[in-house]
VMD Tcl script that draws the C-alpha trace (Angstrom):
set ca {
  {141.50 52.65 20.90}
  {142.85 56.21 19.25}
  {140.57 58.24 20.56}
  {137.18 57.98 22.12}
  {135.43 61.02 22.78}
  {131.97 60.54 25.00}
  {129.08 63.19 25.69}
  {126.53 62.88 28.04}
  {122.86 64.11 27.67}
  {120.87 62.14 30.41}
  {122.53 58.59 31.26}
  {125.51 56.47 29.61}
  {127.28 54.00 31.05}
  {130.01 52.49 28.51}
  {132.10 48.94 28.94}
  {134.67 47.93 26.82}
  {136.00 44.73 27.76}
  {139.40 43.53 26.64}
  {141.27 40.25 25.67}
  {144.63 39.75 27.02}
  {146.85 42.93 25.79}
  {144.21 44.85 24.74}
  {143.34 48.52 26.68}
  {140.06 48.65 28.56}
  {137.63 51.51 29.20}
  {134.52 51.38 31.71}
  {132.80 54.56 32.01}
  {128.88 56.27 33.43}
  {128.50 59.43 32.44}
  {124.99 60.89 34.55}
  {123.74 64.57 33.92}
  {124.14 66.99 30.93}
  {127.43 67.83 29.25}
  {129.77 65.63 30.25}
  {132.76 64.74 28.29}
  {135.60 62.19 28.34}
  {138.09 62.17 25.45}
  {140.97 59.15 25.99}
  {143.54 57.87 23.98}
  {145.23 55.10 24.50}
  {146.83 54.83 20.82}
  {150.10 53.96 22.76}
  {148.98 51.71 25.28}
  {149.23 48.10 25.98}
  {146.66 46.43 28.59}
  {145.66 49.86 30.47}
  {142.41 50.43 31.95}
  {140.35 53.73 32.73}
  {138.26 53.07 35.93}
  {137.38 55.24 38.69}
  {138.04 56.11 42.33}
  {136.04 56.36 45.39}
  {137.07 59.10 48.05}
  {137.10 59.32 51.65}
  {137.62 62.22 54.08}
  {138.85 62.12 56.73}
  {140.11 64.49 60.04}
  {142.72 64.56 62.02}
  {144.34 66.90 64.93}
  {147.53 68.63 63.34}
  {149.70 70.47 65.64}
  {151.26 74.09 64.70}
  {154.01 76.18 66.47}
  {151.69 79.72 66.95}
  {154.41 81.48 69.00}
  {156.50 81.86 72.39}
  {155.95 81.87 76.09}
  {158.35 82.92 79.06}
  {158.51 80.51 81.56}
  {159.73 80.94 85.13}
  {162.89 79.09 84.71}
  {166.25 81.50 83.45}
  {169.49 80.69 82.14}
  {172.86 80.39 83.46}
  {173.15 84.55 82.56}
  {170.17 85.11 84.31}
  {167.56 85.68 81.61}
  {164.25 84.30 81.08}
  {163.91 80.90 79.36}
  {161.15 80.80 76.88}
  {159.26 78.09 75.13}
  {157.40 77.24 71.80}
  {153.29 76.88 72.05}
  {151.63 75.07 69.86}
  {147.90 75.14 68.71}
  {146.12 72.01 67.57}
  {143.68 72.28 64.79}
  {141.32 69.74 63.08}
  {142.60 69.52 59.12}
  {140.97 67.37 56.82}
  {142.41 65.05 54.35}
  {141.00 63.37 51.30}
  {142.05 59.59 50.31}
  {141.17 57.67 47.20}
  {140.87 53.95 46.93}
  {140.37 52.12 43.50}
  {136.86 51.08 41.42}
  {135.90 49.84 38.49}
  {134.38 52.55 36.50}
  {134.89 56.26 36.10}
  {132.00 58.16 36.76}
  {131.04 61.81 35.28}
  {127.75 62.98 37.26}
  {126.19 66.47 36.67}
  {126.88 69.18 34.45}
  {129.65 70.29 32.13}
  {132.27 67.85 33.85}
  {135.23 67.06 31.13}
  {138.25 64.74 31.30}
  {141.48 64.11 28.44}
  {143.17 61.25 29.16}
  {146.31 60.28 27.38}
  {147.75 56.60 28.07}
  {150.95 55.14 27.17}
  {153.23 52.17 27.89}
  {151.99 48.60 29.43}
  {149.55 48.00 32.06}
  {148.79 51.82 32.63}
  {146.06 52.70 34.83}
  {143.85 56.23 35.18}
  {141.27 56.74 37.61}
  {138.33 59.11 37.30}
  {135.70 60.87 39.35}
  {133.66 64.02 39.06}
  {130.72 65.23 40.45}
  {128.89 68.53 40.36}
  {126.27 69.49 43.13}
  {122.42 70.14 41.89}
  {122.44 73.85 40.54}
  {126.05 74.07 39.58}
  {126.72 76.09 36.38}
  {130.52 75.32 35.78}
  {131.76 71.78 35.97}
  {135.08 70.48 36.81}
  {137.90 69.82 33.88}
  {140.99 67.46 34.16}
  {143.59 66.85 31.89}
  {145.39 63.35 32.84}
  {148.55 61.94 31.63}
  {149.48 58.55 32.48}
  {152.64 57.75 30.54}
  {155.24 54.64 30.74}
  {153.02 52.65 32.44}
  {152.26 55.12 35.59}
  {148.96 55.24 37.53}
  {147.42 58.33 37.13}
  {143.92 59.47 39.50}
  {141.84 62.34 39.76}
  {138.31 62.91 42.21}
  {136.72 65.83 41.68}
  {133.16 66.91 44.16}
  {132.28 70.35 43.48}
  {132.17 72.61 40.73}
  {134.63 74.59 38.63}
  {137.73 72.80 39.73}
  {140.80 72.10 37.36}
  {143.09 69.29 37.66}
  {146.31 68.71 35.45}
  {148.19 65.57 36.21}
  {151.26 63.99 34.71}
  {152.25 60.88 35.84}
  {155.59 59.23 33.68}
  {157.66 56.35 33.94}
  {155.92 54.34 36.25}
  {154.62 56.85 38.30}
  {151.43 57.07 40.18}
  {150.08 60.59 40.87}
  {146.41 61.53 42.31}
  {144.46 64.86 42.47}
  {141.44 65.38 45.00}
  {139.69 68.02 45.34}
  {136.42 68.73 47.29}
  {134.94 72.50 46.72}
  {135.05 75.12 44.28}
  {137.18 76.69 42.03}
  {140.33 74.74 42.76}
  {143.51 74.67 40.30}
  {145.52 71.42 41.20}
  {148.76 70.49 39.45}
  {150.87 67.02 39.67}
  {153.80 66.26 38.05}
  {155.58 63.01 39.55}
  {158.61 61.40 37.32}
  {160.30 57.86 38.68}
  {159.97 54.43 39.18}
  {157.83 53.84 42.21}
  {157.57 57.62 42.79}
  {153.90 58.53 44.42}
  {152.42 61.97 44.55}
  {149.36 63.24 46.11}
  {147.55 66.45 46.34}
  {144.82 66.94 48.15}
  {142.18 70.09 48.03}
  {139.74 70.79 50.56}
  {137.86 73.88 50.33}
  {137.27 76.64 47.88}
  {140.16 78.70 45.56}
  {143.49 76.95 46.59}
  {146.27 76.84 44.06}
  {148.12 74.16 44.64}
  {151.44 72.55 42.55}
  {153.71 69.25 43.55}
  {156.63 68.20 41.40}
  {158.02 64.83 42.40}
  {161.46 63.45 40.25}
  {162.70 61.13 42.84}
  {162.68 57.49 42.09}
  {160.67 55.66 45.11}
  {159.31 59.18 47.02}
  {156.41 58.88 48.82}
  {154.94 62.83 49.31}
  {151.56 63.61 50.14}
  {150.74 67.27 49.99}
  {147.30 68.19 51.85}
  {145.47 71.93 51.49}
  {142.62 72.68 54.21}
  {141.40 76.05 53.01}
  {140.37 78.75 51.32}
  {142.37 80.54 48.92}
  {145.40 78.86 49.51}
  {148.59 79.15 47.53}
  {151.95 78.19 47.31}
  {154.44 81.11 45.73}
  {156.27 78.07 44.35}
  {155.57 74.94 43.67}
  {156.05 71.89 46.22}
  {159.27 70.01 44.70}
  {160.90 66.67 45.98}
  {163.45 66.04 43.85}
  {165.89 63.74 46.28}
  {164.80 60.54 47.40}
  {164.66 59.86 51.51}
  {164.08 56.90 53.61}
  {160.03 57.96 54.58}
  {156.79 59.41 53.25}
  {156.53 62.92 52.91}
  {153.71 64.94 53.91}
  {153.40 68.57 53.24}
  {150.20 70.69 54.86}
  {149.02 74.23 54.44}
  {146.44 75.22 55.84}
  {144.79 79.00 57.03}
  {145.84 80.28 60.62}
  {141.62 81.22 60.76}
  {140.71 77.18 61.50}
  {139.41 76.97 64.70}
  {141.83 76.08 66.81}
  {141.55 73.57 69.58}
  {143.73 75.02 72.13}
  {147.45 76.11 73.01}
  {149.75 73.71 74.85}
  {153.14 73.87 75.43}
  {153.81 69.47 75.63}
  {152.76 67.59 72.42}
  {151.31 64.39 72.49}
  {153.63 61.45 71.32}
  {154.39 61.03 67.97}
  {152.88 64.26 67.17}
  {154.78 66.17 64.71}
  {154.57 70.20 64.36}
  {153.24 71.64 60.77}
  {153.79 74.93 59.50}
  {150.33 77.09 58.35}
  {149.49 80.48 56.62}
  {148.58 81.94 53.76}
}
mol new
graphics top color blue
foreach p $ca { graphics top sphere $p radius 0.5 }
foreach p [lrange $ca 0 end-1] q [lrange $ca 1 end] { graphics top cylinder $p $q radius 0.2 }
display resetview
């Protein structure tokens, strides 16, 4: 399949089924002006299919400053001590379906597939009313995994996933830019947008990385991108979020296992 290019006026929902090494492409397309343009010209057994996404919350702990306590050191001067402020942060998560989905208006996806047994991922929605709808540009090359959810309207999401790679883009709001670029053999890169005008980049080269980069804001952006380029023993998660969420109180002790995030703008 070269190059399929599909535009929705009311309702579509597309199958194409395929033998054994042949590339397969299950699509529904609900609203006005939706468009999906793949090519999978270079591909051997890949399938387009969708996503399903789940948010969910979680208490994330940030150093907000310094206290005094009532203890001094062998010179005689006051001891101090970090506080930290716990805030509720959301995170999106996608899980794997069967067909992409386009619902809404003006929604449009490229997808270019390459190598054996790729796989790309697709979701976007637009709320009733919406005037702009969300764009993606996907790349899943060398046989990489390649995902991108998209609930709101006016987002933009360009992912490149190569040599076995699996990269994934969420983002729930408005006008979000998301960029992915992940590069290695079991290498996994997420980003994940909650909220409305973040800017948001991760670059992953490391063979076998596991980074997760979660946004919980408004008008959030890095002045460089996020970049793991070394592989470590763990996952990797990276969070930014705005000192403005409401914060769930100061405390001096954190909970076990708890580990302390930086925040701003």
């Amino acid at each position: 399949m070269k190059s399929l290019i599909l535009t929705a006026v009311s309702l579509l929902a597309l199958s194409l089924p395929a033998s054994a090494g042949e590339n397969r492409l299950q699509i529904t397309q609900e609203g006005v002006d939706n468009e999906l343009t793949v090519d999978q010209s270079a591909a051997t057994r890949s399938t387009v299919g969708g996503l399903v996404i789940d948010q969910t919350s979680e208490t994330v702990y940030f150093q907000t400053g310094m206290r005094e306590t009532d203890q001094v050191d062998e010179q005689g001067k006051p001891i101090f001590e970090p506080v930290y402020t716990g805030r509720p942060v959301g995170n999106l998560y996608a899980s794997q379906a069967d067909i992409a989905s386009q619902a809404g208006i003006g929604n449009s996806a490229t997808m270019t597939i390459t190598g054996i047994d790729g796989w790309v991922g697709l979701l976007q929605e637009t709320p009733s009313g919406s005037v702009d709808g969300n764009s993606a540009t996907i790349e899943a090359l060398g046989g990489s995994s390649a995902y991108v959810g998209q609930i709101g309207s006016n987002n933009t999401a360009t992912l490149t996933a190569s040599d076995k790679a699996s990269g994934t883009i969420l983002q729930s709001g408005h006008d979000n830019i998301g960029t992915v670029n992940v590069l290695g053999q079991g290498a996994r890169a997420v980003l994940s947008q909650i909220g409305d005008g973040n800017n948001n980049q991760l670059d992953v080269t490391a063979p076998n990385a596991d980074v997760s980069y979660f946004v919980d804001g408004y008008g959030l952006s890095g002045l460089v991108p996020a970049e793991v380029s070394t592989s470590v023993s763990g996952p990797i998660t990276i969070r930014q979020t705005a000192i403005g969420v409401s914060p769930l109180g100061a405390v001096t002790t954190l909970p076990s296992g708890v580990t302390v995030t930086q925040s701003g703008q």
